[in-house]
C-alpha positions in Angstrom: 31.3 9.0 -17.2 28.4 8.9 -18.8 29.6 7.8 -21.6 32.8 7.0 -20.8 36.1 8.9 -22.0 37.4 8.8 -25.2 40.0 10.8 -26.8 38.5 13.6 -28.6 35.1 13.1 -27.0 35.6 14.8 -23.4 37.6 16.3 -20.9 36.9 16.2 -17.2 37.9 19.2 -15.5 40.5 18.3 -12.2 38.8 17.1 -9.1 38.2 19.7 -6.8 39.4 20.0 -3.5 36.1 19.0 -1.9 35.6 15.7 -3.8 32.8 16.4 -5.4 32.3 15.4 -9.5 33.8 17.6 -11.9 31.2 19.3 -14.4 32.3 17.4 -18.4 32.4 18.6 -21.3 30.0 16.2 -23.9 30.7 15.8 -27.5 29.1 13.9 -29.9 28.4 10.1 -29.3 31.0 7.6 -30.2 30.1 5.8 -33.6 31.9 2.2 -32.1 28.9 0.7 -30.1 27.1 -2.4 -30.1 27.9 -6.0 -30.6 29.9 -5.7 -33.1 32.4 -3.9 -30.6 31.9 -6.2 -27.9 35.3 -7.8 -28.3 37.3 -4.9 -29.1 39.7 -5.4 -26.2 41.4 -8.4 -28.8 42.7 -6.2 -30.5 45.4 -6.3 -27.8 48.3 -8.9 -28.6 48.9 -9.3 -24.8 45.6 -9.0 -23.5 44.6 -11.8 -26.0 47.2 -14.1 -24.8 46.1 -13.4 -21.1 42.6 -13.7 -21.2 42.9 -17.4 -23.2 45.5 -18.2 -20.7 43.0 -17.2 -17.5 40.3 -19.0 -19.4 42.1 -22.5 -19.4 43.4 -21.9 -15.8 40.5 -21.0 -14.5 38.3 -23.7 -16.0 40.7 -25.9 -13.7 40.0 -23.4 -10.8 36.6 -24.2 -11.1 37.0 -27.6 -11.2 38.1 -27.4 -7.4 35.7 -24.6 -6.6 32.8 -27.2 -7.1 34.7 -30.0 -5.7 35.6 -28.9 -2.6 31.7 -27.9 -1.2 30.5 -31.2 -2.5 32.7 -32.9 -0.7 32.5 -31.0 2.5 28.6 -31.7 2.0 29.3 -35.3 1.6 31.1 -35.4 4.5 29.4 -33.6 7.1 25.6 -33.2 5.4 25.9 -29.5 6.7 25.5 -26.0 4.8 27.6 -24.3 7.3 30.6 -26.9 6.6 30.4 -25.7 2.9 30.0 -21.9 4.4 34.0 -22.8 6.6 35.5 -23.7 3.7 34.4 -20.1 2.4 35.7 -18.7 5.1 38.7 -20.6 5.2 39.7 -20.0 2.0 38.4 -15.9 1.8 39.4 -14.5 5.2 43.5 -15.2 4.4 42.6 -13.0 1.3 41.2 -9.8 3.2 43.7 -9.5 6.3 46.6 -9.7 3.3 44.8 -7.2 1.2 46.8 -4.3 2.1 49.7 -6.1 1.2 48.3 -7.4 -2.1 47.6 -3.5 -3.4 51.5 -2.4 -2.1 53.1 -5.6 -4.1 50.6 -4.4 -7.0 51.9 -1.1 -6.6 55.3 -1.3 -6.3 56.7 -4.1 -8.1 56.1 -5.7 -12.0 52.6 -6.8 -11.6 53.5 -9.5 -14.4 56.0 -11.1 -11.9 54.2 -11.0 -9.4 51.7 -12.9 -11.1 54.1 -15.4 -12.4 55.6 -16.1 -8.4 51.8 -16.6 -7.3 50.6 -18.5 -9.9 53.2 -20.8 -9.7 52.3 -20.9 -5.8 49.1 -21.7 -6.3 50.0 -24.7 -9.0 52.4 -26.0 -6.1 49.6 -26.4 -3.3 46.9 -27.7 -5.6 49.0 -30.5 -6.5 50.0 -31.5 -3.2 46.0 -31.1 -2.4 45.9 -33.6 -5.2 48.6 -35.6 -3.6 46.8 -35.9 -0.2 43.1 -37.0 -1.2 44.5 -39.3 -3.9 46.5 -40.8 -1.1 43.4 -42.0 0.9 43.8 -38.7 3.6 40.0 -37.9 3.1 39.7 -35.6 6.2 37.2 -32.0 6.1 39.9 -30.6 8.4 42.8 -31.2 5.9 40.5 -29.5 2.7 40.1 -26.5 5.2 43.9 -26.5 5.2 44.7 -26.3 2.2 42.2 -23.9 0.7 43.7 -21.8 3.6 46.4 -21.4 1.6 45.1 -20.8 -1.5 43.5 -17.8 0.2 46.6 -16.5 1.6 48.5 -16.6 -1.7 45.4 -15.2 -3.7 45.5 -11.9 -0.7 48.7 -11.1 -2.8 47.7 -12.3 -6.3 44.2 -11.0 -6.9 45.3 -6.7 -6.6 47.7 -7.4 -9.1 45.8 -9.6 -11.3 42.9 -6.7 -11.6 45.5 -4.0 -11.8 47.2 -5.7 -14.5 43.8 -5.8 -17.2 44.6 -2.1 -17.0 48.3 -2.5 -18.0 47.1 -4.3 -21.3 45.0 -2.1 -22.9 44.5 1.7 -23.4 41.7 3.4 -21.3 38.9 3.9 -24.3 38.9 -0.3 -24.0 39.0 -0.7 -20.7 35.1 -1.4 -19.8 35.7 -4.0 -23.0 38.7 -5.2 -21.1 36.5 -5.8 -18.1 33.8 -7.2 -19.1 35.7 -9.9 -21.6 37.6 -10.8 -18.5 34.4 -11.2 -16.5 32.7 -13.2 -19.6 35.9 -15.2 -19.7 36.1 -16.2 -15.5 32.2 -16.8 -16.0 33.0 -19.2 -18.9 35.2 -20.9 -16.7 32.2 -21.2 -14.2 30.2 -23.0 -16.7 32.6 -24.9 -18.4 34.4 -25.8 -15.0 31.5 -27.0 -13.1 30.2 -29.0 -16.3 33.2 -31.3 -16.1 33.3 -31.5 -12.8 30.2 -32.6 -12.1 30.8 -35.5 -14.7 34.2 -36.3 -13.1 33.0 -36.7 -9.4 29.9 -38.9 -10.8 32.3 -41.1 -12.8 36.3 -40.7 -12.1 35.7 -39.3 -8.5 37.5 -35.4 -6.6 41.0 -36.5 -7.3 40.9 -36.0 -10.8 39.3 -32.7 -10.4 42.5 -31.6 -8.3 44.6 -33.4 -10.7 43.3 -31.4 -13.6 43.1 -28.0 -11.8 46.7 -28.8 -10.8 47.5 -29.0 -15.0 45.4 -26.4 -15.7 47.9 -23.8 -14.0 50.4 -24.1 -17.4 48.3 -22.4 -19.4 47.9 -19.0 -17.4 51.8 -19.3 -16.5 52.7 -19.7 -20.5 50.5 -16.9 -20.9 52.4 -14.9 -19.0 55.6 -16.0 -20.6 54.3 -15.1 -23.5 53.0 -11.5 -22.4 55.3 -8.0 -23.0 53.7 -5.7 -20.8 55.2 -4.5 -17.9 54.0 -1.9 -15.2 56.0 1.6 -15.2 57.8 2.0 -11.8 56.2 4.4 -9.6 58.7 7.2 -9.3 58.6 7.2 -5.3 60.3 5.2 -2.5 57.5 2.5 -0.8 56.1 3.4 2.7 55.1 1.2 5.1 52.6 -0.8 4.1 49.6 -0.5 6.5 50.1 3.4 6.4 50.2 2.9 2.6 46.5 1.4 3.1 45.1 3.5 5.5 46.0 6.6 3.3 44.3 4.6 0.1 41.3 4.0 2.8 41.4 8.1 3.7 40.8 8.5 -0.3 38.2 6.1 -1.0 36.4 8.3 1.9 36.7 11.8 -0.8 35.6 9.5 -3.5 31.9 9.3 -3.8 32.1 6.9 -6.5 34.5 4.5 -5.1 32.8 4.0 -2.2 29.6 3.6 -3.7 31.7 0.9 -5.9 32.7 -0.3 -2.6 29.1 -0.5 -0.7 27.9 -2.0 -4.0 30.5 -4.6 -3.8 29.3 -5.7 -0.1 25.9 -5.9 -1.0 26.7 -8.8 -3.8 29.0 -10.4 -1.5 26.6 -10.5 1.1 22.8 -10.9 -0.8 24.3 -12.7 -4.0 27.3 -14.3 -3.6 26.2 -17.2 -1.1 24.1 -19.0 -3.9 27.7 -20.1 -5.5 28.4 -22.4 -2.6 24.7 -23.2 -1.8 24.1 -24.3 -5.5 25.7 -27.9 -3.5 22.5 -28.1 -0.9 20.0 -27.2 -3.8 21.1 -29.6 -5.6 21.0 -32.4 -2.8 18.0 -31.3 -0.6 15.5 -29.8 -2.6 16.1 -31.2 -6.4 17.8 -34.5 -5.6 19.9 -34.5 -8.6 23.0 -35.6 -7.9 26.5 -34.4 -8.9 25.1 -34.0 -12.3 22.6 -31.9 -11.7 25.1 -29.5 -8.9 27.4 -29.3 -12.4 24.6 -28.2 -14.8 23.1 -25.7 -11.7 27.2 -23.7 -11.9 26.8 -24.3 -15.5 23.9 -22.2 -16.0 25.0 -19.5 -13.9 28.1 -19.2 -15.8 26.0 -19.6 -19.0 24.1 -16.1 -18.0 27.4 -14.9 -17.0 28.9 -15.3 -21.3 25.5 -15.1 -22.8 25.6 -10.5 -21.1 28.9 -10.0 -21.5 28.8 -9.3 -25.1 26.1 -6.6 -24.5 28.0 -5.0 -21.4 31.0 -4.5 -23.0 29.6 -3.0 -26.6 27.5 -0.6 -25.0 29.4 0.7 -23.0 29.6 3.6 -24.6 26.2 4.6 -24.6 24.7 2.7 -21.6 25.7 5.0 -17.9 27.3 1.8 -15.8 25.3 3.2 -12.8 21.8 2.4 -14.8 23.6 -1.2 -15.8 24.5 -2.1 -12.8 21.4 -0.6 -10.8 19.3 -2.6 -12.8 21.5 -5.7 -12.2 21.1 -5.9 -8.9 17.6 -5.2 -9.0 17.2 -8.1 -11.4 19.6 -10.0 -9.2 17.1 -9.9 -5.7 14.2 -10.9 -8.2 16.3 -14.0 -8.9 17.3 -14.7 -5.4 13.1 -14.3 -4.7 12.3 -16.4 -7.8 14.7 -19.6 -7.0 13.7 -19.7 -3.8 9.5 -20.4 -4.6 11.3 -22.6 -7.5 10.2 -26.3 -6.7 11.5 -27.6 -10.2 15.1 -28.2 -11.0 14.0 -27.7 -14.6 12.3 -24.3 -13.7 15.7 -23.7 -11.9 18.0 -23.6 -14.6 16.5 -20.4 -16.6 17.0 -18.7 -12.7 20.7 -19.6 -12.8 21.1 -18.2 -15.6 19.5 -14.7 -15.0 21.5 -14.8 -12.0 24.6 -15.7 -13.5 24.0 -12.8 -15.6 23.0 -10.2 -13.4 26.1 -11.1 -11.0 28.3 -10.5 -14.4 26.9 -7.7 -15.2 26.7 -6.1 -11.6 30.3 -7.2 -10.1 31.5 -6.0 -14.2 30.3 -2.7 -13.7 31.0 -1.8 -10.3 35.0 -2.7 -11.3 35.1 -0.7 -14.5 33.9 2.2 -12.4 36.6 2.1 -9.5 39.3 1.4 -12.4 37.9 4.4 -14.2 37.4 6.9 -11.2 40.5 6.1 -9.1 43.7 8.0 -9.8 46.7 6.0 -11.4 48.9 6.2 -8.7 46.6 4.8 -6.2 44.9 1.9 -8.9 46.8 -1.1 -6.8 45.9 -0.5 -3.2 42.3 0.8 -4.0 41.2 -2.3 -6.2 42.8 -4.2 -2.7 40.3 -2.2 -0.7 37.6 -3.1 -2.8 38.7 -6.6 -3.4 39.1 -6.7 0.6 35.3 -5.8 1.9 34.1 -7.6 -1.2 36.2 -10.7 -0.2 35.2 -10.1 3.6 31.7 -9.9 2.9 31.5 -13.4 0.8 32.5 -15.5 4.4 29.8 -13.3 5.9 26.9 -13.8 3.8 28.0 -18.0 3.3 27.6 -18.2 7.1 24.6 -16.0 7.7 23.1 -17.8 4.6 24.2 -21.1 5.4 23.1 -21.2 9.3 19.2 -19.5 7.5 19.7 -23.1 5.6 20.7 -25.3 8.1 17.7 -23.5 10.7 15.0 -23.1 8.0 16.0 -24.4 4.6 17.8 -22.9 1.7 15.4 -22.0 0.2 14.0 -19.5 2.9 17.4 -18.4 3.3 17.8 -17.7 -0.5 14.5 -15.9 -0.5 15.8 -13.6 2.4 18.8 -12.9 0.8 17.0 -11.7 -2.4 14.5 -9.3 -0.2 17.3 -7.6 1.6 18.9 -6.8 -1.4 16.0 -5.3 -3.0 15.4 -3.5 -0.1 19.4 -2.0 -0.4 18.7 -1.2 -3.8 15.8 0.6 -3.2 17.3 3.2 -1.0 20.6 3.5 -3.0 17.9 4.3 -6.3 15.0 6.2 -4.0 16.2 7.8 -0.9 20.0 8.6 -1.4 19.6 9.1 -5.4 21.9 12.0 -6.0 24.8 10.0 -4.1 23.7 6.4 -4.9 24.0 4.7 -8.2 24.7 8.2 -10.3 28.1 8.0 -8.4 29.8 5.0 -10.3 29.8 7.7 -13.2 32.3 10.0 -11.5 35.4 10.8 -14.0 38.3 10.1 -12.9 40.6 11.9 -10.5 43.4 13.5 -12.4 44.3 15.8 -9.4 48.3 16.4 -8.6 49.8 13.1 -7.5 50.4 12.4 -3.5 54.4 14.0 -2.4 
């Protein structure tokens, strides 16, 4: 997939029996590159709608995702508090994966979105309702974010399946990466408010706003046309369903190197999101201001690469992109944690931000564009799952470092031992490390 398909360009020959990559044809390079491309994927009437909707909505998301860690912190004045609410609210997620990628497979992804949306709008406002109402309680967040993870476990396979239902195939790393820019824009937009809203109007409004925020993506959908093609076979049960989609990632170099990959961020990387809250407290001393402008940066990196992910894609192999990423990525980690400046902080949030774009961007344009059709729903679950199952690890491994020996050691070992997993994916396993994530993708006869 080096560069990736387009009409005309290429033509993969059918995945052989054994799994290994089929030999492509090349033709010349595609003309449409560059910045100017970037934002091709608008071309799309309903991926347009969607991706302003998601962008309003999750603003509001974001709102709640600082909120909840700094008040956990404020209550309890412990790292590992902030790391439960991780858990609480990622764990429901993974053991309803498999059931999230059969309900993304089976029924009208659009719907589906539309029932768990609306879901998710009901128990944010009655998370509202209970902290506005004086029941200010760690116990009772833990609760209710519980519940926003079991309701995501079903909405987050359809939500990535359904990018690929709004545009064709040729704009689908465009796709991607706008939808990535546009969640990261939400994380610097998001946090920016918030942290002025808990300084001045205090959490509830956060909630309060998140809870309005859930219009937008549920108009959006109104608004949207597309629907997903039924899939011509009667459902099985739903764990064997899974276990068969695990049983192909296995003869899929690629999508479990997308998969490994996946871990690694969720493990090394993902942690600082939730830890941003005991930077800003114990070493910078800045305040709920300063915890909004730390997110803000990091969502700042996240829009300020997206434009250059997405229009050179056609040129740029993603396994080079996102090798690099993550490279860059345990630098970061390395570099913030020998930060002792809140002002020397800020430019590492934002290389982070963007290297976590760019790295979580990439591996998911490469599972959509190795894994057969038929299969798209429950596979993105699978990856979604031991990414989702490695965030609550890494928070709590990361979060006890903290809690024993500072965050900033614990920050610093996280970026080390993803250097060193980079390093052998690039120098020891080579041939089936990062060159994977340019497998085609598997056009071989669909499963009886």
């Amino acid at each position: 997939m080096t560069p990736p398909l387009d009409p005309g360009d290429s033509v993969p020959d059918p995945l052989p029996a054994t799994g290994a990559p089929p030999k492509r044809i090349r033709g010349k390079a595609p003309k449409d590159q560059g910045l100017v491309h970037s934002f091709r994927a608008f071309r799309h009437r309903d991926y347009t709608i969607f991706w302003f909707g998601a962008l309003a909505s999750n603003t509001g998301t974001w709102l709640s995702n600082l909120t909840v860690p700094y008040i956990l912190f404020t209550l309890t004045g412990s790292a590992v508090w902030v790391a439960y609410a991780t858990l609480a609210q990622l764990a429901p997620a993974v053991l309803l994966g498999p059931l999230g990628g059969h309900v993304a497979d089976r029924f009208d992804r659009r719907r589906v979105l539309l029932a768990t949306q609306a879901s998710l709008a009901v128990v944010t406002f009655a998370l509202w309702g209970a902290w506005a109402s004086g029941w200010h309680d760690p116990y009772m967040l833990l609760g209710f974010v519980s519940l926003i993870g079991i309701i995501n476990g079903i909405n987050m396979p359809s939500w990535q399946s359904f990018v690929n239902d709004l545009v064709p195939r040729e704009d689908l790393m465009s796709a991607v990466a706008l939808n990535s820019m546009q969640f990261n824009a939400a994380r610097a937009i998001g946090p920016a408010i918030a942290g002025v809203l808990l300084a001045t109007l205090g959490p509830s409004w956060a909630f309060f706003f998140n809870f309005l925020s859930f219009g937008f993506v549920l108009a959006a959908l109104l608004c949207v046309t597309s629907t997903q093609p039924p899939s011509g076979r009667s459902p099985g049960p739903v764990v064997g369903e899974f276990i068969g989609a695990c049983r192909y990632i296995l003869g899929q170099r690629g999508l479990l190197v997308g998969i490994l990959l996946s871990v690694m961020v969720g493990l090394f990387g993902n942690p600082l999101f939730q830890l941003t809250v005991v930077f800003a407290d114990t070493v910078y001393g800045v305040g709920a201001t300063g915890l909004g402008m730390l997110n803000a940066a990091l969502g700042v990196g996240a829009v300020l690469v997206a434009p250059l992910i997405a229009g050179w894609s056609r040129v740029l192999p993603i396994s080079k992109v996102v090798k690099w990423a993550m490279l860059l990525y345990g630098v970061g980690l390395v570099a913030l944690g020998f930060t002792p400046s809140f002002a020397l902080a800020i430019p590492c949030m934002v290389l982070l931000g963007a290297c976590f774009l760019a790295a979580i961007s990439g591996i998911n344009t490469a599972v959509q564009l190795i894994v057969a059709e038929r299969l798209r729903g429950r596979v993105l679950a699978a990856r979604l799952m031991f990414f989702t199952a490695s965030m609550p690890v890494g928070s709590l491994l990361q979060g006890w470092a903290a809690d024993l020996w500072g965050v900033q050691t614990a920050v610093v070992l996280a970026g080390a031992s993803m250097l060193a997993c980079v390093l052998v994916l690039a120098l020891v396993l080579r041939g089936n490390g990062f060159s994977r994530l340019d497998d085609p993708q598997d056009t071989s006869s669909p499963e009886k």
